[in-house]
C-alpha positions as CSV (number, residue, x, y, z in Angstrom):
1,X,0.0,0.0,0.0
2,X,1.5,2.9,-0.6
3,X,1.5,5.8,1.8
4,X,-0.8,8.7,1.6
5,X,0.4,12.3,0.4
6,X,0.8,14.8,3.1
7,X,-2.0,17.2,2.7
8,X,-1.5,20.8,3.5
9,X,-3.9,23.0,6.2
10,X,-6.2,23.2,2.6
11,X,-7.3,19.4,2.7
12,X,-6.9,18.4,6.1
13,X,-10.7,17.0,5.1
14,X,-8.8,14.4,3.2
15,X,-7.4,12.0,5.6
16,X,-4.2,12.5,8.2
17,X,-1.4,14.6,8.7
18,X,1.7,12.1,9.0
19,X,4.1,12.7,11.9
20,X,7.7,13.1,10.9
21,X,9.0,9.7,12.5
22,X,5.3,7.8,11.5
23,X,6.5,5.0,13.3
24,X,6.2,6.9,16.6
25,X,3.1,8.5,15.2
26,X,0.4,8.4,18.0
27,X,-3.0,10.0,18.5
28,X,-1.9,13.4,19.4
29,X,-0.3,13.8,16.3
30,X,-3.5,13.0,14.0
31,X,-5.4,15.9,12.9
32,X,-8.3,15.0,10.9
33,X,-11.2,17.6,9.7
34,X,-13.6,15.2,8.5
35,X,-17.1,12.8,8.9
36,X,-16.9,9.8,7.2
37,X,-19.9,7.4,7.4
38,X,-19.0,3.8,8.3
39,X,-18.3,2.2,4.7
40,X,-15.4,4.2,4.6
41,X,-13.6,3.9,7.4
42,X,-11.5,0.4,6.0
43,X,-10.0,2.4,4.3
44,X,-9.2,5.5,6.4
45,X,-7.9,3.0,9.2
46,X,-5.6,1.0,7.0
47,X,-3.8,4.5,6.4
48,X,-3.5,5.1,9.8
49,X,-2.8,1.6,10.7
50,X,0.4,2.3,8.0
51,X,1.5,5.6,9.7
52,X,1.6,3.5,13.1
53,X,-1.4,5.3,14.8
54,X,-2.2,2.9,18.1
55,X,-5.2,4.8,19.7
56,X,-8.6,7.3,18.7
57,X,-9.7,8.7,21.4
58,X,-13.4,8.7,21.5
59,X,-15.7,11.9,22.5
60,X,-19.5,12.9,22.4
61,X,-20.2,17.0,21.7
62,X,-16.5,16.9,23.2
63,X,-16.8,15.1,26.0
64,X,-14.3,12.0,26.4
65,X,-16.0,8.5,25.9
66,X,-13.1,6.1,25.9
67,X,-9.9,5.5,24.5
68,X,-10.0,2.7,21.9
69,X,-7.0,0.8,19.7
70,X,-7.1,1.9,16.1
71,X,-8.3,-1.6,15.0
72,X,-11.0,-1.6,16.6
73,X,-12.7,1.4,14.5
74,X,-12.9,-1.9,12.1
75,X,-16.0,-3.1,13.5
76,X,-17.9,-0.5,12.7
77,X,-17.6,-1.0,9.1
78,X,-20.1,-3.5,9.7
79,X,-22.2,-1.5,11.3
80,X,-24.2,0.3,8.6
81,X,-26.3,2.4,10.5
82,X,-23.1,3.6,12.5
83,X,-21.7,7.1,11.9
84,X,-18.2,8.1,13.2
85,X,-17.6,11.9,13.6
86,X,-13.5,12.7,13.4
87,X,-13.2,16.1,14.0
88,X,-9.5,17.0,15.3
89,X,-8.2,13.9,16.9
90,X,-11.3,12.7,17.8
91,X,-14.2,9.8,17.1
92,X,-17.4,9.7,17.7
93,X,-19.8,6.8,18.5
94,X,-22.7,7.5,20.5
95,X,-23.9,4.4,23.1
96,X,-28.1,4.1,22.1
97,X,-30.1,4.9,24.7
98,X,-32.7,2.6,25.6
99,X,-35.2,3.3,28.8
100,X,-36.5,-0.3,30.6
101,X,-40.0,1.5,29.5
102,X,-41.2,1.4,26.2
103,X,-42.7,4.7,26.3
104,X,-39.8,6.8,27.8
105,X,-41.4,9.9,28.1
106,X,-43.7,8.3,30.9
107,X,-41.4,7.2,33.1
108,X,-42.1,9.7,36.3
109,X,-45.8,8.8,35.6
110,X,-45.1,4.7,35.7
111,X,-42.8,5.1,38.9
112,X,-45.2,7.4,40.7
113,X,-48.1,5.0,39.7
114,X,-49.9,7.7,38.2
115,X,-50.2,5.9,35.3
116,X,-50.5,1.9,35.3
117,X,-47.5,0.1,33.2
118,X,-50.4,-1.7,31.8
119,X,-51.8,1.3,29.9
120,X,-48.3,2.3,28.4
121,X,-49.4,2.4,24.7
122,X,-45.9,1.3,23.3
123,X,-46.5,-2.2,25.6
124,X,-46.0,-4.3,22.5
125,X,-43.0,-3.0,21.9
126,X,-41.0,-4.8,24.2
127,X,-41.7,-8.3,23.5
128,X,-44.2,-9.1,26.0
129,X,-46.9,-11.4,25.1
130,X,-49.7,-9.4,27.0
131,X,-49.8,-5.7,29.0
132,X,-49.8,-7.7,32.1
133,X,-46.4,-9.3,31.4
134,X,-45.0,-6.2,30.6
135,X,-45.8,-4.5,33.8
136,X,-44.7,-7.5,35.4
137,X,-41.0,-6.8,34.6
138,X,-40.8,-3.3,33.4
139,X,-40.0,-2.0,36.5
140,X,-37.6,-4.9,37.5
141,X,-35.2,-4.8,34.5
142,X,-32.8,-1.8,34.9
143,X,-30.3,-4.3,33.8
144,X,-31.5,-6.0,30.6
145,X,-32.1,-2.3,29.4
146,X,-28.6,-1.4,30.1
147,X,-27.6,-4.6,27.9
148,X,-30.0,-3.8,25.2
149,X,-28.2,-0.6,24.9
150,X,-24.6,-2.5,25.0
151,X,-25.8,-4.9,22.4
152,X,-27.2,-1.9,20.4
153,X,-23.3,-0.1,20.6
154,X,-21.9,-3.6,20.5
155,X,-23.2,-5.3,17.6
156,X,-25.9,-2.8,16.0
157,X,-28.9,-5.4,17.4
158,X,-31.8,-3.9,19.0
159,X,-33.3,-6.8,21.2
160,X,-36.8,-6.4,22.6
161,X,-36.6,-6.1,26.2
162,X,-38.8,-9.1,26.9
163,X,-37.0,-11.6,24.6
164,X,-34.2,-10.4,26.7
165,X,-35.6,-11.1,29.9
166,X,-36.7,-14.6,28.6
167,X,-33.2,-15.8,27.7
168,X,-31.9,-14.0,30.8
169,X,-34.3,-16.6,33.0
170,X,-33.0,-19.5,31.3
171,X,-29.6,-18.7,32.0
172,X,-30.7,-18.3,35.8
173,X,-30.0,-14.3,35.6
174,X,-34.0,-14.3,37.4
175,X,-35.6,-16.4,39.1
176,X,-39.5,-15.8,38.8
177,X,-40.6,-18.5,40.6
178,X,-39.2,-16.9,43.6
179,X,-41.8,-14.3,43.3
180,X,-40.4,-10.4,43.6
181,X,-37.2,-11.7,45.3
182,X,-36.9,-13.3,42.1
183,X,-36.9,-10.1,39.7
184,X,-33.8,-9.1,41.2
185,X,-30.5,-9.5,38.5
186,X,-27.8,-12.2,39.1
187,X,-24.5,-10.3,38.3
188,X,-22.7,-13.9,37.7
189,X,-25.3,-15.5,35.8
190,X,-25.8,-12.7,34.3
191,X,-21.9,-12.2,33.1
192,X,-21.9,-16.1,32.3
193,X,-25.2,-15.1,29.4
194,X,-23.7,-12.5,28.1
195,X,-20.4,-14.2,27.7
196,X,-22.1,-17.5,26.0
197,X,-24.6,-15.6,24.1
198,X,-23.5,-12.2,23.3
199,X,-19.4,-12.9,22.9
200,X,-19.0,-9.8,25.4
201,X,-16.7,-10.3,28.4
202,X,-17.6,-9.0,31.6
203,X,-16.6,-9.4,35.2
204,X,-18.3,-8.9,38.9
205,X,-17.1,-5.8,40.8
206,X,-17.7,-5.5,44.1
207,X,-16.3,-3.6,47.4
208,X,-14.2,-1.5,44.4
209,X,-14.0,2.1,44.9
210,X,-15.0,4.4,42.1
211,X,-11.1,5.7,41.7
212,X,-10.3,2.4,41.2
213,X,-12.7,2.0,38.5
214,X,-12.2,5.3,36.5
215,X,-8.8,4.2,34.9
216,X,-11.3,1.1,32.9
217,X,-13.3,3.5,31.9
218,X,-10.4,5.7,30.1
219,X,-9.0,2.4,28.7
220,X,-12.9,1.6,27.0
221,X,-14.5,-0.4,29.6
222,X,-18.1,-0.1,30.6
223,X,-19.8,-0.3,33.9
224,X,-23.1,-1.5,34.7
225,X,-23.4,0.2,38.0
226,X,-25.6,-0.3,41.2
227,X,-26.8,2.5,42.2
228,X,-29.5,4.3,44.3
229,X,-32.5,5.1,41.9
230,X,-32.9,8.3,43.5
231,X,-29.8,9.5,41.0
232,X,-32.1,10.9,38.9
233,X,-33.5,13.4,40.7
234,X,-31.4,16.4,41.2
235,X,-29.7,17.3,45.1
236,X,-31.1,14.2,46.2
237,X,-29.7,12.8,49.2
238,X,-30.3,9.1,49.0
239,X,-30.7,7.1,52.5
240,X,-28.6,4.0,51.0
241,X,-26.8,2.7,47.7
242,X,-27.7,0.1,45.4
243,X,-30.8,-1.3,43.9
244,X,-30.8,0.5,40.7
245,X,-28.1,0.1,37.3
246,X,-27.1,2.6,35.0
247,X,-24.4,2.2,32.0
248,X,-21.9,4.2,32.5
249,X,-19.8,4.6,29.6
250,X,-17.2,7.1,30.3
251,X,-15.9,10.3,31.8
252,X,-15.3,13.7,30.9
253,X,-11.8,13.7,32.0
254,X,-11.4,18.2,31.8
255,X,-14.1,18.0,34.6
256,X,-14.0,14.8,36.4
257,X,-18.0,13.8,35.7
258,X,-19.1,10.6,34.8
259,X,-21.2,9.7,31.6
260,X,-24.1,7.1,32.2
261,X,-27.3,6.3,30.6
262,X,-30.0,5.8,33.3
263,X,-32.7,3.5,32.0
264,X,-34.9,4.8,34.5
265,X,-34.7,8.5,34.5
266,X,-37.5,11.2,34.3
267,X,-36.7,12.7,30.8
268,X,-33.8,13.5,28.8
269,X,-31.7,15.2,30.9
270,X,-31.9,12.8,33.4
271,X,-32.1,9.5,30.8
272,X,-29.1,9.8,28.2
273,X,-25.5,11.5,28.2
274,X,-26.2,12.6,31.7
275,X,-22.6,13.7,33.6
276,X,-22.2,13.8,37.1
277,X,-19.1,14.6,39.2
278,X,-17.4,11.1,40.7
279,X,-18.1,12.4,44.2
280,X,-21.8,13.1,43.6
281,X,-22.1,9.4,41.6
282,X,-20.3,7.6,45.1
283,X,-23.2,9.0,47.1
284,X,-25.5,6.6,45.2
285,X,-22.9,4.0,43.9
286,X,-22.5,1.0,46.0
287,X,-19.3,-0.1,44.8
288,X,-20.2,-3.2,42.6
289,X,-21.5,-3.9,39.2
290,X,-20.7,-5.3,36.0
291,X,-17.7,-4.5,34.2
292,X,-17.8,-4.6,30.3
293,X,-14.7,-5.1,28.5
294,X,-13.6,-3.5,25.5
């Protein structure tokens, strides 16, 4: 292959600007002004894959996502819905969001019970076989809607809640015949599913401070993390921690907040992208969860 010209401040929409020792060539010294869609980007990484480029950092409207290696930009080539936004040094891939209700823009009204579950007009939506089943689990599966939005980033799948929550049962993730007690996520069954199923590696985290856990999230983990549901609600002081997940999917690093999607928050400030300083986050993080890998 042979190696591409070195554009000049004119056509930096064109592709890279090599490094003078390209072997050495990192991240920082990429500057790209450019959006390619998907289908392109084989070839745009094999060029950088020549110039030795290792790492893309990834951002969202500027906010830092997770660092990822060059070769993974690969997959989403096969992702034809996928668009990547380089705009300096940076990509873009924005994590779906997915609520654990169908029709998100209900939520307060379903978790206040001003509204039945039942009567959500999207029901259908999720999988379940009758308005009954739905509101059986809606409320209970904080989880599978953080996986739904994983396996919507992961592998551009969108999987119905409810067919979720059926192969989740058989794998022993719930146990509904325990009654409520039941509803309540398995984090090691859980991992085990996704593992056999999915192809996505994930480990148990538990008694692990939130410092500890921040330097994963740099390096492109995720973390499906237990937390007091009471997140959602601004200056609220929660009387414990736990009982609630939200994906968290990476951290601003010029400010210190966390990034999560909160399949149970009240609207869209409080349901997608929503950043949080690390010491606000430990007042409702109880210090286990899942961790995704790359």
């Amino acid at each position: 292959m042979s190696r591409p010209p070195t554009p000049d401040a004119s056509s930096l929409s064109n592709g890279v600007v090599p490094s003078s020792s390209p072997k050495q060539l990192t991240v920082a010294n990429v500057s790209l002004m450019a959006e390619y869609e998907a289908r392109s980007l084989p070839r745009v990484v094999a060029q950088w894959l020549e110039m030795g480029v290792q790492h893309v950092t990834v951002r969202h409207r500027g906010i830092v996502a997770q660092q990822i290696r060059i070769e993974q930009l690969v997959r989403f080539s096969l992702q034809p819905v996928a668009r990547i936004v380089l705009s300096g040094r940076e990509a873009m891939k924005e994590v779906p969001y997915f609520s654990q209700w169908e029709s998100m823009h209900l939520v307060s009204r379903f978790v206040s019970r001003e509204l039945r579950a039942e009567d959500d007009p999207l029901w259908h939506r999720s999988g379940a076989s009758t308005p009954e089943e739905y509101a059986q689990w809606s409320p209970n599966i904080c989880g599978i809607a953080c996986l739904k939005m994983l396996l919507a980033y992961r592998l551009n799948t969108i999987v119905p809640l409810l067919e979720l929550v059926r192969e989740a049962v058989g794998f022993g993730v719930y146990r509904p015949e325990l009654g409520d007690t039941g509803k309540r996520l398995h984090y090691r069954p859980f991992v085990h599913w996704v593992r056999e199923r999915y192809g996505i590696d994930g480990d148990v985290v538990e008694g692990v401070d939130s410092a500890a856990l921040e330097p994963k999230l740099h390096d492109g983990h995720m973390l499906m993390a237990s937390v007091h549901p009471g997140i959602r609600h601004d200056g609220f002081e929660p009387p414990s921690r736990g009982g609630h997940l939200v994906l968290v999917f990476g951290t601003n690093r010029d400010t210190g907040d966390w990034l999560f999607h909160n399949p149970s928050g009240f609207d869209v400030r409080t349901q997608r992208n929503v950043a949080m300083p690390r010491a606000t986050f430990d007042r409702y993080f109880a210090n286990r969860g899942i961790l995704i890998a790359p």
